[in-house]
One Martini backbone bead per residue (centre of mass of N, CA, C, O) as a GRO file, in nm:
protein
  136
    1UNK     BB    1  -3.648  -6.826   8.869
    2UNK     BB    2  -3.761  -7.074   8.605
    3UNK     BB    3  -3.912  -7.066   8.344
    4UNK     BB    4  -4.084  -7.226   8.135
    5UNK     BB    5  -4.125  -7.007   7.883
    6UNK     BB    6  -4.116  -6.733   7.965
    7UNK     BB    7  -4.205  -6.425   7.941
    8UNK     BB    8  -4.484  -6.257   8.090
    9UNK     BB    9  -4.693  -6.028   7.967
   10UNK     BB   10  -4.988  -5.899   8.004
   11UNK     BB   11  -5.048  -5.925   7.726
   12UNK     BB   12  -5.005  -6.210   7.719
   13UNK     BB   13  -5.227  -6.276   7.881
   14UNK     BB   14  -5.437  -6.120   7.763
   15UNK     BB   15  -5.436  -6.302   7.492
   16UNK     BB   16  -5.478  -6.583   7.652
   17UNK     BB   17  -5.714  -6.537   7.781
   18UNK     BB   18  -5.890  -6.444   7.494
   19UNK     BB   19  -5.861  -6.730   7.373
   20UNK     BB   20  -6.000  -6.869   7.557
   21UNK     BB   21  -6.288  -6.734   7.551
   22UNK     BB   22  -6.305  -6.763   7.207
   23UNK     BB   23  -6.290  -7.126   7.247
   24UNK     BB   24  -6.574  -7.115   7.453
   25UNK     BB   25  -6.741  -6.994   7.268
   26UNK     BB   26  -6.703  -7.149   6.986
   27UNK     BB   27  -6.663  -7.473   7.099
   28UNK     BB   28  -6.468  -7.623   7.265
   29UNK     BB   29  -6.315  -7.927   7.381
   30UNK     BB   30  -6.138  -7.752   7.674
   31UNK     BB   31  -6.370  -7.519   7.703
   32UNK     BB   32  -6.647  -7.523   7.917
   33UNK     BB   33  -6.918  -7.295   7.889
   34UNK     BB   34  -7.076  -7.179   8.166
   35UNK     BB   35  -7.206  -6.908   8.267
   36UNK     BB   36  -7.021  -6.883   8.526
   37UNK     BB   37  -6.745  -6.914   8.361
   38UNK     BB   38  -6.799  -6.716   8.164
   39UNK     BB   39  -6.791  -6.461   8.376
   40UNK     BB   40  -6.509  -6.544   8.529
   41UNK     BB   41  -6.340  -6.525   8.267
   42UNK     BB   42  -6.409  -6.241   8.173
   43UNK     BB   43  -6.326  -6.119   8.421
   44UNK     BB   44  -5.992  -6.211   8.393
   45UNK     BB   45  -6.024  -6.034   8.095
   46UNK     BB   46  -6.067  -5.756   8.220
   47UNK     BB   47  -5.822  -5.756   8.415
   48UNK     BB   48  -5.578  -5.784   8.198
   49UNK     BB   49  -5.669  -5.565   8.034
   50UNK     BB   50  -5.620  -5.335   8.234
   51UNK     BB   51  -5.304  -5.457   8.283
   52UNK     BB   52  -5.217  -5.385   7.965
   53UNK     BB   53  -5.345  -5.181   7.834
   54UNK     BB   54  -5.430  -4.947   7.562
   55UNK     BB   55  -5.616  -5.142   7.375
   56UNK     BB   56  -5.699  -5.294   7.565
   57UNK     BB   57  -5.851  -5.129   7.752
   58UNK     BB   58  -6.018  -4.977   7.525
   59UNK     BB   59  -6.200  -5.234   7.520
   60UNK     BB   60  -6.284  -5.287   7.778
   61UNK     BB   61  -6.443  -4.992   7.781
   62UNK     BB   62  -6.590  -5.101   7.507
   63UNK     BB   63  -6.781  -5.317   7.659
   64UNK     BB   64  -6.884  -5.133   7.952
   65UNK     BB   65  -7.101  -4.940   7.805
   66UNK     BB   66  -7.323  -5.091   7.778
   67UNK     BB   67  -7.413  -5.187   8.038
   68UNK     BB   68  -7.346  -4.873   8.178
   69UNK     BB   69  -7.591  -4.763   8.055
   70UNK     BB   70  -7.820  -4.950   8.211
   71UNK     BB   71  -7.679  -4.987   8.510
   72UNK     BB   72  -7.525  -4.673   8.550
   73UNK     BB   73  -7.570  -4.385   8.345
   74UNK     BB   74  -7.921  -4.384   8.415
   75UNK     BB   75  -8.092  -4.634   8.309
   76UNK     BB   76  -8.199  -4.692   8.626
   77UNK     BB   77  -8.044  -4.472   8.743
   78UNK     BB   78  -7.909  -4.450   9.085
   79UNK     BB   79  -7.699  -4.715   9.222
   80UNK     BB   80  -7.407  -4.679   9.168
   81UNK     BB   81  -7.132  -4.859   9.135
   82UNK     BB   82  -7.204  -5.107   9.314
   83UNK     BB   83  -7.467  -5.149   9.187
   84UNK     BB   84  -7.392  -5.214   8.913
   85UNK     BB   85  -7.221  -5.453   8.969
   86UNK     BB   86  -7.500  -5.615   9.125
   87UNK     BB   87  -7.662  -5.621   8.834
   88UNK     BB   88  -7.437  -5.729   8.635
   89UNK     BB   89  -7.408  -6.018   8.806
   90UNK     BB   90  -7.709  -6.114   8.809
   91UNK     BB   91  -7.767  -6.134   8.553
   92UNK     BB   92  -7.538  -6.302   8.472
   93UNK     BB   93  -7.593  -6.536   8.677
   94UNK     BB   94  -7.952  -6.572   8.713
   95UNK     BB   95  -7.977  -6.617   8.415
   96UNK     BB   96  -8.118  -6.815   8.145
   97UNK     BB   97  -7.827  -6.902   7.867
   98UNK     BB   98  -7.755  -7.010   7.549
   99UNK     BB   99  -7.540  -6.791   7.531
  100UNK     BB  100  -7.166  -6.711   7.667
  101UNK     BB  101  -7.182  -6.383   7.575
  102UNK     BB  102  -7.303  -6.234   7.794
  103UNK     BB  103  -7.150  -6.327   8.060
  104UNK     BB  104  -6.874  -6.237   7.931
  105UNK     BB  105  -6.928  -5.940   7.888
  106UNK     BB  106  -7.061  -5.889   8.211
  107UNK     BB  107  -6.766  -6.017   8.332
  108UNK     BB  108  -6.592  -5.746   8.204
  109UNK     BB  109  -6.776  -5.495   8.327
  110UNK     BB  110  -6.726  -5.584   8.597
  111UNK     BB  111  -6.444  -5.523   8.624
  112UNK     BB  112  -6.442  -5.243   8.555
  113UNK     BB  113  -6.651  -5.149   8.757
  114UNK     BB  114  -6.473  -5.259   9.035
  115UNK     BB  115  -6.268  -5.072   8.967
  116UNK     BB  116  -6.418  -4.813   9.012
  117UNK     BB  117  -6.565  -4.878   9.301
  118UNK     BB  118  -6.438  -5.055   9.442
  119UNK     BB  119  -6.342  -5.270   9.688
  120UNK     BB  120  -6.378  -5.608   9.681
  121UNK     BB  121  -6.360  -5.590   9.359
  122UNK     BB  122  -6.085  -5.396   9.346
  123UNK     BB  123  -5.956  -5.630   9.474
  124UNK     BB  124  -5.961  -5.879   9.289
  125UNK     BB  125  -5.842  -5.745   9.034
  126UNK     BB  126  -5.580  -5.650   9.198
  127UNK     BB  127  -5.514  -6.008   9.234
  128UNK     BB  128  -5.478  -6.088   8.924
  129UNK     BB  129  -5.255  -5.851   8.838
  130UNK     BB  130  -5.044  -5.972   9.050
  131UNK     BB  131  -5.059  -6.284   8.993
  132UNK     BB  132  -4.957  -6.227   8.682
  133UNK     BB  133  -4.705  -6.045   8.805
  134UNK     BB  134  -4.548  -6.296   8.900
  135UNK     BB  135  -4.542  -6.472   8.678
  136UNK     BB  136  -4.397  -6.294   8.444
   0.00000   0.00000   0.00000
């Protein structure tokens, strides 16, 4: 297969789905991020976070930790991994917010949360990571 621009690595995508998301909290005019969107992409940029490895994971991990802390690990109790995953959704969801870093934040959260999970949310991830190692 010929590609348009050239192989691109895990890394590649970590890094341009990152800056795409960056341009949408910044203000861009190419990237309107409302809520679902913020959260959605989010979602899309820990997930390629934990599939470029290295710094990039160490990140996702470190972005995952604040909202773990309250919705996963006795925060609130115990829900469960799935549980904190549905939590973390909720909210991201569910609130009406003035800046689009807390859903983007809490879309990379759940990203590495459905990944420790398991089920359909690690189904999801791992759907991600396939299809973005398919076209690098």
């Amino acid at each position: 297969m010929s590609q348009l621009i050239g192989a691109i690595t895990a890394t590649g995508f970590a890094a341009g789905s990152s800056i795409a998301l960056l341009a949408g909290l910044r203000g861009s005019d190419r990237i309107n991020l409302k809520r679902d969107t913020a959260t959605g992409l989010g979602f899309v940029v820990g997930s390629l976070w934990m599939a470029a490895g290295s710094t990039w994971l160490d990140m996702a991990n470190d972005v995952h930790e604040i909202p773990d802390s309250v919705f996963g690990q006795g925060g609130i109790g115990d829900p469960g991994p799935g549980g904190a995953v549905l939590c973390m959704a909720f909210t991201a969801l569910f609130f009406k917010w003035k800046k689009m870093l807390i859903p983007s934040v809490l879309g990379i959260s759940i990203a590495v949360a459905a990944d420790a999970a398991g089920g359909l949310g690690d189904s999801a991830v791992n759907a991600i990571q396939m299809f973005t190692g398919k076209l690098g």
